[in-house]
N, C-alpha and C positions, 0 to 999 in steps of 0.2 A: 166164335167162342173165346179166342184171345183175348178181342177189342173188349169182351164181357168180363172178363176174368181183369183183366186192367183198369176198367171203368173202377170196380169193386176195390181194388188193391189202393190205387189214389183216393178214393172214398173214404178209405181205411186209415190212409195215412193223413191225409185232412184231419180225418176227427180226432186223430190220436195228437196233433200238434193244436189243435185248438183246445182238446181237454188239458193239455199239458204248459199250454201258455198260460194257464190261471195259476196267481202266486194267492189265493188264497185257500188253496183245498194241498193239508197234507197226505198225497199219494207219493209212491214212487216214482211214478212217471215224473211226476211237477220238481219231486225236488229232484231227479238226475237232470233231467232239461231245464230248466234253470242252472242249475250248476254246471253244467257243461257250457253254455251258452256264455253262462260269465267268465270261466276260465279263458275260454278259445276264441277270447273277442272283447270283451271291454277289457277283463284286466290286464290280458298278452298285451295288449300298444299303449293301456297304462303303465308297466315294467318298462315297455323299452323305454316312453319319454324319461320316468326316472331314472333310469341306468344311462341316459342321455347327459339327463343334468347332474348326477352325479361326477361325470367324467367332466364334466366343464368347472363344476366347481372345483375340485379339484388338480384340473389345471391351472386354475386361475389365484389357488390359494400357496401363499408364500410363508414357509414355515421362518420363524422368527429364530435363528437358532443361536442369538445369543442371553436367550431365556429356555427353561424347563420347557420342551416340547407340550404341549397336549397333548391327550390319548387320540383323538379323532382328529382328521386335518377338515377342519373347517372354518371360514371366517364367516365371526359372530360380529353382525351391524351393530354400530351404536346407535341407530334411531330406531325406533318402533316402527313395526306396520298396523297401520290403523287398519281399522275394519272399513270392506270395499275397498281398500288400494290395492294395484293391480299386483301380481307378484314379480319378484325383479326378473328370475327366469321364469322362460316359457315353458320349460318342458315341467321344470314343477304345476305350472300353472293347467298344463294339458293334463298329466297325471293326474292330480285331482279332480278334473273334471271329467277324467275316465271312471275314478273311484264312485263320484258321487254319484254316474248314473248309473252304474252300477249298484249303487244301492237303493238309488229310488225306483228301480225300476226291475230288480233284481231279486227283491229283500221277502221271505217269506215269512215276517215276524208272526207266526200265529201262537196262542197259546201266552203270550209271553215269551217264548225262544227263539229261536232263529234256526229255519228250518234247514234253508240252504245253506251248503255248505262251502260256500266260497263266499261268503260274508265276509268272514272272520279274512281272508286274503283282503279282499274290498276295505275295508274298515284301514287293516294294517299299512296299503298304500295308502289311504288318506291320511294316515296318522305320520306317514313318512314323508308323502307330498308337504305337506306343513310344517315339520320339522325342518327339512333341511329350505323352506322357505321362510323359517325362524317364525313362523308364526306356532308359540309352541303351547298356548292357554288352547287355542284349537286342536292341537293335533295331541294334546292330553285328553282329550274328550273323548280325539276317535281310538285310541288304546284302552281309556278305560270302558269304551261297548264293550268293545272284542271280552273284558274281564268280566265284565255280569251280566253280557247275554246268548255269551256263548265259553262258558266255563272249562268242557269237554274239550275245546278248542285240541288239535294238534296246534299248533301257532299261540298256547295259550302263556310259554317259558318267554317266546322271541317277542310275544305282546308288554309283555311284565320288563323284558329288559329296557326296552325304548320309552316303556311309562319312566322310569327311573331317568334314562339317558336324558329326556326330557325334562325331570325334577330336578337334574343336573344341571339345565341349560338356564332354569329357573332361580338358580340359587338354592335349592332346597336338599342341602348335601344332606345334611343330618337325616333326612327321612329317605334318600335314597337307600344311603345306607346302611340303614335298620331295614328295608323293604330289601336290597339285594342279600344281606346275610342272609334272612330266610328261606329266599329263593334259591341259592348256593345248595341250603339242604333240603331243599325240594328235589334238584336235578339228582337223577340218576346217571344218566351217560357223560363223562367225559368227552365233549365234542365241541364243535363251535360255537354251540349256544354258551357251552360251560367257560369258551375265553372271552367271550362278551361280555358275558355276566360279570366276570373277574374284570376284566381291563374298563368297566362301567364304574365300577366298583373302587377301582383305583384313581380313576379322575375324582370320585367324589372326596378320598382322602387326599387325595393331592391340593384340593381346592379347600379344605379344612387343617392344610397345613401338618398333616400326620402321615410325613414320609415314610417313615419303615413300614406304618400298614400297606402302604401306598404300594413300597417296591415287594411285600412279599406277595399282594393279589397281584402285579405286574408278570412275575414270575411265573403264576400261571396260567394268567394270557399269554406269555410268548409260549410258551410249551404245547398249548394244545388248539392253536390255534393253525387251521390250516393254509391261513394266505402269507404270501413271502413278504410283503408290501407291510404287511401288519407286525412280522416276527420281527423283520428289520429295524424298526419302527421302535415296538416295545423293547428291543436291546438296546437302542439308542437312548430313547429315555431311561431306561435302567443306569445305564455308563453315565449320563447327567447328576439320578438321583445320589449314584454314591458319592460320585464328584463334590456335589455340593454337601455332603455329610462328612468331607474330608476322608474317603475310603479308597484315597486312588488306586489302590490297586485292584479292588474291584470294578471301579471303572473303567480302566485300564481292559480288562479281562474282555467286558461287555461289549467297549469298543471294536477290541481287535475279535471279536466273533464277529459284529456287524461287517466288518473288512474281510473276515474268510465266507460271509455268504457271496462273497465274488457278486456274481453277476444276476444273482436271485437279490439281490439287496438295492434299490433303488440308488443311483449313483450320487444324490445329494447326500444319503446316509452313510456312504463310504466314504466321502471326500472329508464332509466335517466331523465321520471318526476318528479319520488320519491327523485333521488339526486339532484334536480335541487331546490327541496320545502326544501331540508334536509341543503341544502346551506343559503338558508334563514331564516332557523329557526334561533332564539338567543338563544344559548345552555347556554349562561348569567346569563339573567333576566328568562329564561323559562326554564318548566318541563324536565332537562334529560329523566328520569326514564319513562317517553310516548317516548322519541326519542327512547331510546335503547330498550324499545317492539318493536317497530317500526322495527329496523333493526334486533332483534331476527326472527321475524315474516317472514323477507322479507330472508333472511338467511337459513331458515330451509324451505322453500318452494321450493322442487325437480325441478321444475319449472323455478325457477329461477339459478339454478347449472352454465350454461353460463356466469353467468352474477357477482360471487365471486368476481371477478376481481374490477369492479366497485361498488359495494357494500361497502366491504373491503376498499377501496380507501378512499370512501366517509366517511366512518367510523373511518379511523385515521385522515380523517383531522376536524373531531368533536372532536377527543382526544387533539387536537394540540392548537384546539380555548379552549380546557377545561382547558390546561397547564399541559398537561399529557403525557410529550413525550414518556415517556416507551411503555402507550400502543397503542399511535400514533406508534410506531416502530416495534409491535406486529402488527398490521394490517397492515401495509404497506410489512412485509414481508409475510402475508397471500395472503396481494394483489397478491403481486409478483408471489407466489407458484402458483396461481390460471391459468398462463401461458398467460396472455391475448395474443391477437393480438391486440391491439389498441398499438402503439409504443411509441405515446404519452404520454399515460397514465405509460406506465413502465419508461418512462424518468421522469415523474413527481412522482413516487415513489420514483427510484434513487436519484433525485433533491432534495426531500424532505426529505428524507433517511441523506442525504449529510449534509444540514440544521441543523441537530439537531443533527449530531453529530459534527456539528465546533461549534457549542454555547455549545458544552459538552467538547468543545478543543480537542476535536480525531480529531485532523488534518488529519494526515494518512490515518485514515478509513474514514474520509469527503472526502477526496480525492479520494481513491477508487470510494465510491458513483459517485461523478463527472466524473471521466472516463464513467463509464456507463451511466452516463447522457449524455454526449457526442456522444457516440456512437449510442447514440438512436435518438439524435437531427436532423433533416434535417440541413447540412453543408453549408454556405454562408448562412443562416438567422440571422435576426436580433437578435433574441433569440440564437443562437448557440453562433455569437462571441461575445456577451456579457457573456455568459457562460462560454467559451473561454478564456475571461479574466480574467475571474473570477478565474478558476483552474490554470492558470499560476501565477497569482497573490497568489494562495494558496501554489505553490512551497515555497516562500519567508516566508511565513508564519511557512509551515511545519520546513524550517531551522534552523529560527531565534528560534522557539518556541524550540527547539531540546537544540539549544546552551543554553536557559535563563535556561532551566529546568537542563539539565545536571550540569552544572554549576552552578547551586546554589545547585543543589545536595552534588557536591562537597565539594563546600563553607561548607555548614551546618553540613558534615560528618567530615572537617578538623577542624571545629570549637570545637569538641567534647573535651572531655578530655578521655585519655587514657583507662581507667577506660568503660567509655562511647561506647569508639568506638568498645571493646572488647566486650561487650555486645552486640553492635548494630548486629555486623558481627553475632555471636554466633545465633542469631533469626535470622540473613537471612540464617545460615546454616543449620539449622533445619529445616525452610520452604525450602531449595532445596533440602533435604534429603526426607521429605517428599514427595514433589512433582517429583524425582526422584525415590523414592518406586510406587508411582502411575502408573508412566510410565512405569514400570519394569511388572507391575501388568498387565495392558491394553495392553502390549505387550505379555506376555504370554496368556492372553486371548484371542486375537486376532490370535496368532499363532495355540491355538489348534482349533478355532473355523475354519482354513482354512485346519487343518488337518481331522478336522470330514468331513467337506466338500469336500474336494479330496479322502478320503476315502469313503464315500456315492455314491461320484460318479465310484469309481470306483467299488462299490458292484454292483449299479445298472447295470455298460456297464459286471460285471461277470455272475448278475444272466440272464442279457437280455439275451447272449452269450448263459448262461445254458441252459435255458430256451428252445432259437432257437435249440440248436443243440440236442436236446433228445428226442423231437418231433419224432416219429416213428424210432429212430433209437436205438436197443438192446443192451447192451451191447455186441461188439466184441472181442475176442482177440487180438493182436498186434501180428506180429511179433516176441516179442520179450519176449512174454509170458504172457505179462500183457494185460490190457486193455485199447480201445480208450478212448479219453477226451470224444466220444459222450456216455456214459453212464452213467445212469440214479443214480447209484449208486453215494455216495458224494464222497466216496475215490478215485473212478475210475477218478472222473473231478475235472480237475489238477484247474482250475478257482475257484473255491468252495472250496479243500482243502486251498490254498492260501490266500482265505478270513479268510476261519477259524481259519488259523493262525493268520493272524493280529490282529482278532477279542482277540483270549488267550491271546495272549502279552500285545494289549489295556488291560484287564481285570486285568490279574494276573501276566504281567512284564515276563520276562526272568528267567523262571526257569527251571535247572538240570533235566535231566527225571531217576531219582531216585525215593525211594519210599517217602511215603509221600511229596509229592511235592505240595500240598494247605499248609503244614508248613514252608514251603519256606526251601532251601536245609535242613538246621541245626539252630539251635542254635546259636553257634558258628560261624558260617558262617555270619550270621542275625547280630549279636552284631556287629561281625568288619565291618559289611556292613553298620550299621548305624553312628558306630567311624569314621569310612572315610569319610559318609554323614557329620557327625558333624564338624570333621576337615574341609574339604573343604568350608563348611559355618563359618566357624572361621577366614580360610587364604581369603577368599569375603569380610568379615568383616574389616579383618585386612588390605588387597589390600585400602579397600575404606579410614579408618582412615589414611593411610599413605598419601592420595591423598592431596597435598598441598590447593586445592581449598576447602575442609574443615579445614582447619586450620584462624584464625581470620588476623594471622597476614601475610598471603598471600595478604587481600585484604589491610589490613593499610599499610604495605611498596610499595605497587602501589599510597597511595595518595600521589601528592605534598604538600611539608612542607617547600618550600624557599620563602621568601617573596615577592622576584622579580616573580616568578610563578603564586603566588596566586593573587601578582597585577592583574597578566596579563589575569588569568581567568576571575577575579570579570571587568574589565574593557572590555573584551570579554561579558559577560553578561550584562554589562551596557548598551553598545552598540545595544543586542541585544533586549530589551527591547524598548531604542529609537526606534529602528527600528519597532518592533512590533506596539509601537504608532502610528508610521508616516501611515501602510500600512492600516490598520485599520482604521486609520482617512481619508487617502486619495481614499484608492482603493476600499473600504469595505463599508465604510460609519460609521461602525458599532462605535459611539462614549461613549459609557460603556466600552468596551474593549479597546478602547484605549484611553481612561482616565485612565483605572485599570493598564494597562502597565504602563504608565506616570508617574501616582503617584507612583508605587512600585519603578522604577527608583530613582524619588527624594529621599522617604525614604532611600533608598541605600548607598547614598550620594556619588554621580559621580562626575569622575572628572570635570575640571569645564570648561571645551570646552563643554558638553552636557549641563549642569545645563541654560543657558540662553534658547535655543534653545526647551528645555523642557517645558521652561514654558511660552515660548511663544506659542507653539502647543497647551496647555493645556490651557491658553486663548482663541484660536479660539472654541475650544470643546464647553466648559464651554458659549461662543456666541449662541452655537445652545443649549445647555443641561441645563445651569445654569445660567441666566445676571449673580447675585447677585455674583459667585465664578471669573465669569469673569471679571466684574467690580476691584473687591479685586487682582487678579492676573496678570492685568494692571496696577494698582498704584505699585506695588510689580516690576514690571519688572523696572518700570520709574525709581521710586526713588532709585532702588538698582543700574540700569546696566543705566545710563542716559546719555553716550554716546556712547552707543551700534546704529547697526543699527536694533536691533527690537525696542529700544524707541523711535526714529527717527520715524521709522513706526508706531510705537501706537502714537507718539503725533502729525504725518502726518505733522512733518517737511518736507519739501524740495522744490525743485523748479518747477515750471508748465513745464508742458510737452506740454500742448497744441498744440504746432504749429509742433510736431512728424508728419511723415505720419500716417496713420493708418494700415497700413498693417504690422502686426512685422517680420513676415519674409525679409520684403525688406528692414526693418530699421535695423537688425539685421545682413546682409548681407552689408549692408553698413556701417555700423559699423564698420565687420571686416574686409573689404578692407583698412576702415582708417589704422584699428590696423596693416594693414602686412606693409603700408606703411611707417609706424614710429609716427603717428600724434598721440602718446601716452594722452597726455594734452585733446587735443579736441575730442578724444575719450572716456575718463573719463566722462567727462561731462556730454558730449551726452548719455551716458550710462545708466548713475543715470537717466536722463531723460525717456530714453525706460522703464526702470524699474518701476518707481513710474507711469506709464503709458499704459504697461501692463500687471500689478499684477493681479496675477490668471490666465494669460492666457499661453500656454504650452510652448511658448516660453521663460519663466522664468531661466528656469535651464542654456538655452545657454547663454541666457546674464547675468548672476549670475559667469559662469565661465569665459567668458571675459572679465569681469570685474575683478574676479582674477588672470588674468595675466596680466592686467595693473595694481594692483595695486603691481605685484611683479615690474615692470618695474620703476614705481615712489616711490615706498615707503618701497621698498627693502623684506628680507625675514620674516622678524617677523611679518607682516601685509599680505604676501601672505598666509602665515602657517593660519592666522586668517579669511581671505575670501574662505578659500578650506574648512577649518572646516565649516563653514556657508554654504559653499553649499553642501554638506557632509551630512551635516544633518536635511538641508531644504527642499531636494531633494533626498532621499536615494534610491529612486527608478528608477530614471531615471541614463540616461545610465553616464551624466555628472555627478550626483550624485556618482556614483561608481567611475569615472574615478578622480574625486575629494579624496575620500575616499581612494585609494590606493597610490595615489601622499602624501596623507596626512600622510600614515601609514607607509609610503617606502621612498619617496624621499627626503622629508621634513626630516627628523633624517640623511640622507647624506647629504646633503646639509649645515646643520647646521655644521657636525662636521669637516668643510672646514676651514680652517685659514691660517695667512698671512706665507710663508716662510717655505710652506711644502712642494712643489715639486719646482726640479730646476727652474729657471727662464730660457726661452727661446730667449724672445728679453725686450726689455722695450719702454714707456711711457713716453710724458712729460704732466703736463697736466697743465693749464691755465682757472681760474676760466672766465666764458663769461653767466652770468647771465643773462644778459641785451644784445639780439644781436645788438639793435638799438643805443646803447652807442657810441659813439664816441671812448670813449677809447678802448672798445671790436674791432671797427672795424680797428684801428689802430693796434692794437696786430695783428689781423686777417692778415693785409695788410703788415706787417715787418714781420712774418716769413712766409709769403707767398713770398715773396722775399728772405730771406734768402735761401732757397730751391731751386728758380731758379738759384741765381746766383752763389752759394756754387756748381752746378753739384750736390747736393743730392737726386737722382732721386728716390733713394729706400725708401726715409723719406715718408710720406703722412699724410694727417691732416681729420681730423671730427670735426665735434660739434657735444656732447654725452652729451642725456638727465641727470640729476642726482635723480634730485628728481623736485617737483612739479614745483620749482619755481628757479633751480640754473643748468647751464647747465656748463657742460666741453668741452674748444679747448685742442684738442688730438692732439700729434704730435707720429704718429707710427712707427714704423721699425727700430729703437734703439737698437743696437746687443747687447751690456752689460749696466754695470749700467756707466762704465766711461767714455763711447763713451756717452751718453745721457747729462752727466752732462760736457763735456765738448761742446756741442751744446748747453748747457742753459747757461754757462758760454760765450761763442763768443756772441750770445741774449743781453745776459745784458750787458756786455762791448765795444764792439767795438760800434766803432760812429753812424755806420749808423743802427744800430738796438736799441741800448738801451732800453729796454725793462724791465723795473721795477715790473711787476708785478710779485705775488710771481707764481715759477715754481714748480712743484712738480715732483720728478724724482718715476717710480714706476714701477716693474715686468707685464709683460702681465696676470700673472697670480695672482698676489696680485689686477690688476686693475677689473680682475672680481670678486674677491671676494666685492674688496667695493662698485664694480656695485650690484651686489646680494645681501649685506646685509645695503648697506647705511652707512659704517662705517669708512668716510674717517677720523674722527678725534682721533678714537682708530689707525688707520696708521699712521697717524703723528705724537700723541703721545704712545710710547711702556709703559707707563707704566698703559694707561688704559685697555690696553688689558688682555682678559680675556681667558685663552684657551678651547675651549670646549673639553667634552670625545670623546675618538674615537667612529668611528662607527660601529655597528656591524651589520649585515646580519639581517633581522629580516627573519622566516622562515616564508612559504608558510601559509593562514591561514588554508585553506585545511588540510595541514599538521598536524596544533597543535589540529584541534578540530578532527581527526583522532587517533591522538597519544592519546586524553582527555577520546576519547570511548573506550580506553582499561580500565580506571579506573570502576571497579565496584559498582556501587552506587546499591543498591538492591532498587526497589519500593518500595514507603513509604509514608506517606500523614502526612508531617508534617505542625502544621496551618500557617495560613496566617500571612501574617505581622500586627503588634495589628491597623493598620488602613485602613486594607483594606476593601473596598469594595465589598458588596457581587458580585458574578458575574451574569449576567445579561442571563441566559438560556434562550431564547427567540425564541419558534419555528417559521417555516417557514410559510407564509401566507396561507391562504385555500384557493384562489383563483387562483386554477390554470389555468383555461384559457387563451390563449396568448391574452387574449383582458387586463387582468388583471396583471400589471408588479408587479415584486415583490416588489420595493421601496415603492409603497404605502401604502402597508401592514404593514411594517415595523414598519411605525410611531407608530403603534395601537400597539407594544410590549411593554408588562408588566413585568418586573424582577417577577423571581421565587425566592423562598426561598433557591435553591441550592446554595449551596458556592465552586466557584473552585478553587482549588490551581495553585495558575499560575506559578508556577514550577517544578508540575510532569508530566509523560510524559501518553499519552493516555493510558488506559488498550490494552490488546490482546482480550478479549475475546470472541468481536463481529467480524465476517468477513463476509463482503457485498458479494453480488453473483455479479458477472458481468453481464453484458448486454449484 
């Protein structure tokens, strides 16, 4: 009767799960079994893979916290996933494939609706699978089912937020945020959905740039949300938003609530509250001595071991606001040691690193720094090629600074008296003797320390060896009478005898196996053995005293001692100095340092192509640093240089420009079309005009040197010599500037030492003064040998008009084989009838007629006795070359003082606000001179060397 009653009951329940596995008949039974079925099995180990990859991404993700946090900690790829590529996580990739078969397989759509009621779960993880695998055009689809085919939804608020969060992740704030207000007044309960909602709500105004909306739906998401991870979180961002709205003291507030959630509050969100409130303390007007408890406290907390990195950070740039860069540089390479992963944060130690050792003038080692700053930088940012510029900018720096210091080095050692110099040498040979014993020293110490070391180890691989092989094995006999290495005995194991030699020798040296051998052989033996010790340290002795490089007068017959040499150093330094002013002033900003250049130059007393150009630079300074020195340094230029064109420009003589295009490239391009054309006059003009019209703008340097090849063209070479200098040193840095500068140093001294009747003549010239083309009588001249020409057959004569100067042109008659064929063509001109021709002719070499083109000196040609002949010219060598040749001279490091009026130097570390929201130009202003005083002509210490990046 049982077996019958059980047959029936399994009968029973068969047919009840096969009526109830059909998902297309809406019953009860079908939709609770379905629905049961999906809960307790596709989508339970779809939840856990996502709550899987949830925790991984989240590990894996590095908040950025020297920008506005996000609402959600997640990192959004910059490539697309295409359709069918795999997803990067697996567990998102499992979740969704829990989701989808649970919908394919799950799904009771009859009617139009959806019967079962675990859909709308099903739907919601797929829409989440896909989001947080950033594929988000998909996982909007599977939020918008869950909205129009299952309305009724419980999950219909939590569907709505993630459509949004989604339209967020899209860029589509403006429609999020018309779609989350509504929503806002849809909810009834204040509960987690309601801080979603909100803090959804808040990313979209944050990402639309409308902060106060932003922080008051912030508000309350932290209030009524119930994870500590999230409260944390949004008070942190809150203490940012005010931050950045200038409300420190309610950032302040936010902060230190995120520091009382103690231990509810994630420990990255308490460390960078502490440095967020430590940024705003005034280490000034307020108590150090409570900040640095403060960072003792937060330092020796195990706890915080992570986080040295930022700690450290924070703590040299309170050294920096104190004026204490030493131990700003002392925490910053603790920083560094600490190894962070924030990459940012190591660029901004290197950056800062860099900083304070160019305001200490370690160019070199600033440089260093910057490479690693570099390298840490993300490449095409804004912040990279300004940094960029910065260290290329720093090349010219490290150069110029190289040449001013060497060379005054120089200067100052040839300045010495005999007496003097012998001395000086004599103290650098001591301190290299010295410092050479050291070396001598730490090299043998270093030698036995890798001997103890490879000895060590090779006891250890003997005894290991010993060790293994004795292990059960007896001593054997050999063959050969004696016994194996595997015996236990020490003499028997050849590995252990060999130690213990080495060990004797280390001990007690090579000694005779005679008797008494602890008295080392003999006597006798000992004595000569320490005589031969002795000698050999006598002829070391004697080897080193022979070495010319200790002798004084090795390094005085290396300095130059001819007067033309030392010109050429000290005006090699003069220059290099300008230079330091100009890059300083222009690229750097930094106007202390290159005022201190500026003035050391004048004290110098340069030649006097720099002397105007100097102190018109040192006026512009003096505009932003001092009226009072500039005002004084204006009347100074006027009344000494008053027809210069810097007094021109300080008394803003000249002509209006106004009616210029405004674009300088196209003015500046038309310009030089004039110039190739010849319209030399009406290019001048026009020029002046561009110029006094776009002063300050980069176009400057080009028309500065087009200007000086028209003024070679009308006003010959003594006045081009004077516009190449002017732009030479108005411009040092641009590309015209240099190409100025070498024309100046090189061509210009060829050029000059050019005169009349020094290479054969080839053909000749007749020339005819034609001032006035409009004259009557010019165009009669014009029209009689223009006729003599045709009707004479002189087909190989040919004529021009050739500018001379501003306002006096020349009719040329060319192709004159000697001087007597020319002059008997100016002789048939003037005499016969039908030409008579009166005006005066000038007979002259093709090659004499460019010289008086190029220097404007037709009246020293006509008359020989004003002529004046210049020196020949010599070769000047590569400058490569001479400041090559200058660093074989010895100068030993030395700190001798400053010039009696120099200016302290302006040590001035690098801003504490490193965030990229915060540039470093504004910081700057707020720099206060330190009492340090640098010599601005020796060259940086060795002693620091930066780590790379």
């Amino acid at each position: 009767m049982k077996s019958i009653t059980l047959k029936y009951f399994i009968f029973f329940i068969a047919i009840t799960v096969l009526l109830a596995c059909s998902t297309k008949k809406d019953k009860f039974i079908n939709r609770n079994f379905q629905a049961l079925n999906t809960e307790s099995n596709v989508l339970f180990n779809g939840e856990l893979a996502l709550q899987a990859g949830l925790i991984e991404v989240r590990d894996t993700y590095n908040d950025n916290f020297w920008e506005v946090l996000p609402i959600e900690r997640m990192q959004t790829a910059e490539e697309a996933i295409l359709p069918g590529q795999k997803a990067k996580n697996a567990n998102f990739e499992k979740a969704e494939e829990k989701a989808t078969k649970a919908i394919q397989k799950r799904s009771m759509l009859i009617g139009g609706s959806e019967k079962n009621p675990q859909m709308d779960e099903a739907h919601l993880l797929l829409g989440k699978s896909r989001y947080y695998d950033q594929r988000f055009i998909p996982a909007l689809e599977a939020f918008n089912y869950i909205l129009y085919k299952s309305p009724a939804s419980d999950k219909i608020y939590e569907a709505k937020i993630w459509r949004e969060k989604t339209n967020v992740r899209l860029e589509n704030d403006a429609l999020a945020v018309n779609n989350l207000t509504k929503l806002l007044k849809e909810i009834k309960f204040k509960d987690q959905i309601f801080a979603d909602a909100n803090a959804t709500l808040a990313q979209a105004y944050l990402n639309l740039e409308q902060k106060d909306s932003a922080i008051s739906k912030l508000k309350l998401a932290t209030k009524f949300t119930k994870k500590d991870e999230e409260e944390a979180r949004y008070k942190f961002i809150l203490g940012q938003l005010f931050e950045s709205i200038e409300e420190k003291d309610s950032a302040f507030a936010y902060y230190q609530s995120v520091i009382a959630m103690k231990r509810k509050s994630p420990k990255r969100y308490t460390i960078q509250a502490h440095t967020k409130q430590i940024q705003q303390y005034d280490v000034v007007k307020g108590d150090t001595i409570v900040l640095f408890e403060r960072f003792k406290k937060l330092l020796e907390d195990r706890e915080n071991r992570p986080y040295l990195d930022v700690l450290y950070h924070q703590k040299a740039l309170v050294y920096e606001r104190l004026k204490q860069p030493d131990n700003a540089v002392k925490n910053y390479n603790k920083s560094l040691k600490a190894q962070s992963l924030d990459s940012y944060l190591l660029a901004s130690n290197y950056r800062n690193l860099g900083e304070i050792y160019f305001y200490k003038a370690k160019y070199q080692t600033a440089g260093h720094y910057y490479d690693s700053t570099l390298a840490l930088l993300k490449p095409r940012t804004r912040e990279f090629n300004a940094f960029k510029k910065k260290r290329d900018n720093l090349e010219d720096v490290i150069k110029y600074e190289g040449i001013a210091q060497r060379n005054d080095s120089i200067l100052n050692v040839t300045s010495l008296s005999r007496e003097d110099k012998v001395a000086f040498y004599e103290d650098y040979i001591t301190k290299l003797k010295k410092k050479e014993e050291e070396a001598e020293k730490l090299a043998k110490v270093e030698a036995e320390r890798a001997e103890i070391a490879a000895s060590n180890l090779q006891n250890s691989k003997d005894l290991s060896i010993s060790n293994r092989s004795s292990i059960g094995n007896p001593a054997m006999p050999t063959p050969g009478g004696g016994f194996s290495g595997d015996s236990k005995f020490y003499f028997y194991n050849q590995s252990t005898v060999d130690f213990g030699k080495r060990e004797f020798v280390k001990t007690w040296g090579k000694r005779n196996s005679d008797g008494n051998w602890r008295l080392s052989s003999s006597r006798f033996s000992q004595s000569k053995k320490e005589e031969l010790e002795d000698q050999k340290e006598e002829d070391i002795v004697a080897a080193k005293e022979a070495d010319p490089k200790y002798s004084p007068d090795f390094y005085i017959s290396q300095l130059p001692s001819g007067k033309i040499e030392l010109d050429s150093i000290a005006k090699e330094r003069n220059f290099a100095y300008y230079q330091l002013g100009v890059i300083y002033k222009e690229k750097f900003k930094e106007y202390q340092l290159a005022s201190d250049r500026l003035e050391i130059l004048l004290r110098n007393k340069p030649e006097e192509r720099l002397v105007l150009p100097t102190m018109y630079n040192l006026f512009k300074i003096y505009e932003i640093t001092n009226p009072a020195k500039a005002l004084a340094m204006k009347d100074k230029i006027i009344s000494q240089f008053p027809d210069s064109r810097y007094a021109q420009i300080l008394s803003k003589a000249g002509t209006s420009a106004e009616s210029l295009i405004d674009d300088p490239e196209i003015v500046y391009k038309n310009l030089y079309k004039s110039y190739e054309k010849g319209e030399y006059r009406q290019v001048y003009a026009n020029t002046d005009f561009a110029i006094e019209k776009f002063t300050g703008e980069e176009i400057m340097p080009k028309l500065e040197l087009l200007k000086s090849k028209i003024v070679a063209k009308i006003k010959g070479l003594a006045e081009y010599k004077k516009a190449l200098n002017y732009v030479a040193l108005t411009y040092p840095n641009s590309d015209e500037g240099k190409d100025a500068e070498e024309l100046w140093y090189d061509n210009i001294p060829y050029l000059e030492s050019l005169y009349f009747d020094q290479a054969e003549p080839t053909s000749h010239k007749v020339l005819y003064y034609a001032d006035n083309l409009d004259d009557k009588k010019v165009k009669t001249l014009i029209e009689k040998i223009t006729k003599f020409i045709k009707e004479r057959n002189q087909s190989q004569l040919t004529t021009s008009i050739d500018l001379y100067t501003m306002d006096k042109n020349f009719f040329v008659i060319h192709g004159l084989r000697d001087e007597e064929y020319a002059k008997g063509v100016v002789s048939i001109l003037k005499e016969f009838k039908e030409y008579k021709i009166t005006e005066q002719a000038i007979v002259i070499s093709s090659e004499n007629y460019k010289i008086v083109q190029m220097k404007k000196n037709l009246e020293e040609y006509l008359d020989p006795s004003l002529r004046v002949v210049p020196p020949p010219y010599t070769a000047k060598p590569k400058r490569a070359k001479q400041q090559q040749e200058r660093q074989q001279v010895v100068i030993p490091t030395q700190n001798p003082k400053l010039p009696p009026q120099q200016s302290k130097g302006s040590m001035q570390p690098p801003s504490g606000n490193d965030p990229q929201t915060q540039p470093k130009s504004n910081a700057r202003e707020n720099r206060n001179s330190t009492p340090e005083a640098r010599s601005a002509i020796m060259p940086p210490s060795d002693d620091v060397r930066p780590k790379k990046g």
